[in-house]
C-alpha positions as a Python dict, from the first residue, in 0.01 Angstrom:
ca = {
    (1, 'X'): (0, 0, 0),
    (2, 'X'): (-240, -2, 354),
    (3, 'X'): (-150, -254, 608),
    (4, 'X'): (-254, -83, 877),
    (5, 'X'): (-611, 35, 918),
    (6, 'X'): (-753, 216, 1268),
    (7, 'X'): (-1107, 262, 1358),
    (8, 'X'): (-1276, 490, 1536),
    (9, 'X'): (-1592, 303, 1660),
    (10, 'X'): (-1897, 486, 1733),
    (11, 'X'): (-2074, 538, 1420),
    (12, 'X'): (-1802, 384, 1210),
    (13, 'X'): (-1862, 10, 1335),
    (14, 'X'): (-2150, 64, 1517),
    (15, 'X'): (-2478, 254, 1522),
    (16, 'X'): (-2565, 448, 1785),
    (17, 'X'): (-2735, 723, 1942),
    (18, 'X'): (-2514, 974, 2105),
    (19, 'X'): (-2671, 1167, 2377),
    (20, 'X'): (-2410, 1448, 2353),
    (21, 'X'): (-2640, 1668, 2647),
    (22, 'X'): (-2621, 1398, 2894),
    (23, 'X'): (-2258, 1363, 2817),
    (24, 'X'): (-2249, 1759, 2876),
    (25, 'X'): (-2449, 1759, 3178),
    (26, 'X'): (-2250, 1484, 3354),
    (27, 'X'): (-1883, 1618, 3279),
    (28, 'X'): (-2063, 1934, 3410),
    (29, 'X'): (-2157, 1780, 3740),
    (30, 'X'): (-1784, 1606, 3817),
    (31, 'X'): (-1672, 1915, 3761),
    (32, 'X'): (-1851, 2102, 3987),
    (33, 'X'): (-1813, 1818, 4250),
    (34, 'X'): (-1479, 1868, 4264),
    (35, 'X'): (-1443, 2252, 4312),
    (36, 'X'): (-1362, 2331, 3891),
    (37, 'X'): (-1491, 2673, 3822),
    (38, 'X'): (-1682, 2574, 3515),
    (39, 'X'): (-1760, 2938, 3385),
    (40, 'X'): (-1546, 2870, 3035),
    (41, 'X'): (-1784, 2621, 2928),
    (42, 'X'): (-2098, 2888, 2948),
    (43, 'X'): (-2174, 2921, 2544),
    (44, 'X'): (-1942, 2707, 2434),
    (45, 'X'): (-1974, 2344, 2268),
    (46, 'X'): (-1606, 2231, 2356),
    (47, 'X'): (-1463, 1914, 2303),
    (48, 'X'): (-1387, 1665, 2593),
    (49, 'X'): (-1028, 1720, 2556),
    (50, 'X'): (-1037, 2091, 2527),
    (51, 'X'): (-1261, 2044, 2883),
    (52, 'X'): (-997, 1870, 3072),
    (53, 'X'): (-724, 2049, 2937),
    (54, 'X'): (-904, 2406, 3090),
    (55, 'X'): (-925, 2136, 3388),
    (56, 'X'): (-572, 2071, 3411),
    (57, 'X'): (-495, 2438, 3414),
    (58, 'X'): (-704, 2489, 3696),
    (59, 'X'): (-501, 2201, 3888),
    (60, 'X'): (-160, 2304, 3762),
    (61, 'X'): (-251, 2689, 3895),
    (62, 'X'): (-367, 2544, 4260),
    (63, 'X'): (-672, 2704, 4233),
    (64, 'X'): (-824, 2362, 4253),
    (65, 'X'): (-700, 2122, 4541),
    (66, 'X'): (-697, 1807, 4356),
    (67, 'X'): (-473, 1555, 4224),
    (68, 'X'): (-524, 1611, 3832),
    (69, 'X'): (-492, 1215, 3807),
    (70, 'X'): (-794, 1136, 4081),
    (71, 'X'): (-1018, 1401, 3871),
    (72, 'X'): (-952, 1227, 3568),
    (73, 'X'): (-1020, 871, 3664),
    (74, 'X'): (-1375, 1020, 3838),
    (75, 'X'): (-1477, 1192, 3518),
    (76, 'X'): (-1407, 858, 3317),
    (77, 'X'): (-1594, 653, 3549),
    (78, 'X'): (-1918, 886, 3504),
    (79, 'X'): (-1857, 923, 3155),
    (80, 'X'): (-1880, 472, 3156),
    (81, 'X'): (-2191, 478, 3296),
    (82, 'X'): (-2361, 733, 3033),
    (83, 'X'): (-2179, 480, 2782),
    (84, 'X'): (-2295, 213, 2848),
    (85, 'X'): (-2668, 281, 2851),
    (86, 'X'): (-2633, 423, 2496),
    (87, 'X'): (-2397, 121, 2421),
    (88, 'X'): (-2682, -124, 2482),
    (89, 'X'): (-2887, -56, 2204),
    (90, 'X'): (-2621, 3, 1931),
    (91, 'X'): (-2584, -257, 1647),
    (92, 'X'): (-2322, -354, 1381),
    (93, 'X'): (-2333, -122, 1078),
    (94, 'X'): (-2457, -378, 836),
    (95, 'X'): (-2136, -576, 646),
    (96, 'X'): (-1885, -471, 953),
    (97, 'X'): (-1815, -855, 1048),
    (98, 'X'): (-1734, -963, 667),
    (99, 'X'): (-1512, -640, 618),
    (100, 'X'): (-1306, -755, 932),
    (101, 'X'): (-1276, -1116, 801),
    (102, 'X'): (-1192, -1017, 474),
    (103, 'X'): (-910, -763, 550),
    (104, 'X'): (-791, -972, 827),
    (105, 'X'): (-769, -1228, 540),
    (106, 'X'): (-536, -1030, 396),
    (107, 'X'): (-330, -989, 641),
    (108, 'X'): (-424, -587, 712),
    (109, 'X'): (-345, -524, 1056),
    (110, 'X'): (-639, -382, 1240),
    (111, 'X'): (-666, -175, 1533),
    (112, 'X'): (-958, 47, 1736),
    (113, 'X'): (-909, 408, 1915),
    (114, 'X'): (-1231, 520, 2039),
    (115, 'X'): (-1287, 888, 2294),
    (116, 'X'): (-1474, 645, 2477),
    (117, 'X'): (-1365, 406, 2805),
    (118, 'X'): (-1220, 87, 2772),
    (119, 'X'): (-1530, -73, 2988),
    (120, 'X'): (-1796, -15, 2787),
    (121, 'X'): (-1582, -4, 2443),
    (122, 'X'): (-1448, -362, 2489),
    (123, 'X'): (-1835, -433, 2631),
    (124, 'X'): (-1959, -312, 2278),
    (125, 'X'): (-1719, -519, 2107),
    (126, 'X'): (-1743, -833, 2239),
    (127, 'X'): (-2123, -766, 2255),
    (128, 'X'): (-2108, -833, 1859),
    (129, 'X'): (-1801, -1057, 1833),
    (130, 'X'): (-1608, -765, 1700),
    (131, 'X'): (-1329, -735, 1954),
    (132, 'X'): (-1163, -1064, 1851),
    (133, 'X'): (-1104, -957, 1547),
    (134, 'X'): (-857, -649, 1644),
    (135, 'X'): (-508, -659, 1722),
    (136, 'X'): (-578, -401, 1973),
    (137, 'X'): (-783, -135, 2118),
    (138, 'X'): (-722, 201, 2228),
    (139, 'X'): (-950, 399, 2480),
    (140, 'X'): (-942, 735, 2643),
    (141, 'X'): (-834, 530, 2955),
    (142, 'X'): (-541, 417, 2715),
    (143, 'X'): (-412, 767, 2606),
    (144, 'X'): (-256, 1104, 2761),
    (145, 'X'): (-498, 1326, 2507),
    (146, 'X'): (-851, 1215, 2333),
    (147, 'X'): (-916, 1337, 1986),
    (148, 'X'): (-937, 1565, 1779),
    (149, 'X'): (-541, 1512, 1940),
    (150, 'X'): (-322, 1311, 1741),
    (151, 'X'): (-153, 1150, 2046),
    (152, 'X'): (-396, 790, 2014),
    (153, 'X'): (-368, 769, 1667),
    (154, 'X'): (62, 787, 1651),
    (155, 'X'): (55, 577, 1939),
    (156, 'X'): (-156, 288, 1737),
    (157, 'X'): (93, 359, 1457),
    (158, 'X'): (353, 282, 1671),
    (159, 'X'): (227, -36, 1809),
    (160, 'X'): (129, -183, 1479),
    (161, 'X'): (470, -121, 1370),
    (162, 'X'): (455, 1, 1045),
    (163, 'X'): (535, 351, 890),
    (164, 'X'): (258, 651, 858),
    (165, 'X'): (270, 582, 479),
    (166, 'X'): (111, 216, 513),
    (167, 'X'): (-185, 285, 789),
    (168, 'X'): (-536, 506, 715),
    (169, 'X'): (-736, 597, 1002),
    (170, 'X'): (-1135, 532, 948),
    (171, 'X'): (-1398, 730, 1078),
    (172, 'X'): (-1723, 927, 1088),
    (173, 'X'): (-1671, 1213, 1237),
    (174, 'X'): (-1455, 1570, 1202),
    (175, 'X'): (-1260, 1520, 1537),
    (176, 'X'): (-1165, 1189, 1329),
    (177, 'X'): (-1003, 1409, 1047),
    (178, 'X'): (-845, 1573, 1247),
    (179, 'X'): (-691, 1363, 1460),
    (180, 'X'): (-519, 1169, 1158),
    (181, 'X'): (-458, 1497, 990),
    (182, 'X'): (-247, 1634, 1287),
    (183, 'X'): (-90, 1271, 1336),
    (184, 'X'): (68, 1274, 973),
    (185, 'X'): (-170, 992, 856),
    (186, 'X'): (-438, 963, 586),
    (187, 'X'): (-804, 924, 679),
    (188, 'X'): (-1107, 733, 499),
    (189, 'X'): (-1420, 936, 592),
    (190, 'X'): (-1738, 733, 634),
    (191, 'X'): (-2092, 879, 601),
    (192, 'X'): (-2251, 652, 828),
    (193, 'X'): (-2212, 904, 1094),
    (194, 'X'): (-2402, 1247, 1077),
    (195, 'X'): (-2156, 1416, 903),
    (196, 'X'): (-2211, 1492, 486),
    (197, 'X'): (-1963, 1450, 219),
    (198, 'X'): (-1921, 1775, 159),
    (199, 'X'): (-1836, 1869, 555),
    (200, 'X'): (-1578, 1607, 530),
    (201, 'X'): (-1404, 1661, 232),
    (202, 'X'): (-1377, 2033, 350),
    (203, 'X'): (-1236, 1934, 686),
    (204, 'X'): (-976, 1762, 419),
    (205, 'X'): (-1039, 1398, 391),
    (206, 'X'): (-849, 1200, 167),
    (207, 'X'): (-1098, 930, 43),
    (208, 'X'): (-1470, 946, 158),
    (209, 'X'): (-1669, 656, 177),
    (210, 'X'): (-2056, 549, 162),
    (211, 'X'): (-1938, 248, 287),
    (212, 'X'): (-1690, 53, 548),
    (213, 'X'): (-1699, -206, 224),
    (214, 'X'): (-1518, 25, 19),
    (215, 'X'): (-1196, -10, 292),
    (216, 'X'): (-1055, -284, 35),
    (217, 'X'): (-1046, -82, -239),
    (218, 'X'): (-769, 45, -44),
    (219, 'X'): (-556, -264, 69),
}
């Protein structure tokens, strides 16, 4: 039985247009501001976390003269601003508000980790009355690694207090798989996001979904 469900939001609760080049293009310039050697990203399409783990290394080495900390909190503060411009003209995915009501209804506990900053994630939210209806929230100012990590998904596992068995992780994307794959918990795919069914299921999926609706087929 599910009791515990945790959504990813971008493209799973909301719609919106992802300007993954400006995201590029501004981790590109903190980094450079701040004396990185950025050569390992020439060709490359890495994740954020695989960015400021090649980051770290550079700290940890001393051949940057930084605090790894002070970096960090820069690049999240850039990365808030490119956000929240995107974040201002993103909408519900039709039926999220009912699907809340109706799981919170039955007593599901409900919960939101998101690669993106608590600023403009709780903005979005409460832009669209959605935040009040989560237990909590989980940001990449909330966690020590951003997905595809597992870290933020078993820590909302832990906080809701149940066992892996009982909570599903719901997404859109393939960092989302694998997040909940490498955390020990089962994912419900959604194709809301630009990802097919067929990409999904092979990234190994365990229920994929047309619809956030079908969520209470589950509980």
């Amino acid at each position: 039985m599910v009791r515990g469900l945790i959504f990813d939001v971008d493209g799973t609760l909301v719609s919106l247009k992802v300007d993954v080049e400006k995201l590029r293009s501004t981790t590109t310039r903190e980094l450079v501001r701040m004396g990185f050697d950025i050569s390992f990203m020439d060709g490359t399409s890495l994740h954020t976390q695989e960015i400021i783990d090649r980051a770290r290394e550079q700290v940890e080495s001393g051949s940057v003269k930084i605090k790894f900390e002070l970096f960090r909190a820069a690049l999240n503060a850039a990365l808030d601003e490119v956000e929240m411009d995107w974040n201002a003209l993103a909408q519900p995915i039709p039926g999220t508000t009912e699907l809340l009501d109706r799981l919170r209804a039955k007593d599901v506990r409900l919960a939101t980790l998101t690669n993106s900053g608590r600023a403009p994630s709780e903005w979005l939210l409460k832009q669209h009355d959605l935040l009040r209806r989560f237990d909590f929230t989980l940001s990449r100012d909330d966690v020590s690694k951003l997905k595809p990590s597992p870290d933020g998904v078993l820590e909302a596992v832990e906080m809701m207090g149940l066992p892996k068995e009982e909570v599903v992780y719901v997404g859109d994307s393939v960092i989302d798989v694998k997040a909940a794959k490498a955390a020990g918990v089962k994912v419900a795919s959604v194709t809301t996001g630009r990802y097919s069914h067929e990409r999904l299921r092979n990234e190994g999926s365990d229920y994929i979904m047309d619809s956030l609706s079908e969520l209470l087929d589950l509980v």
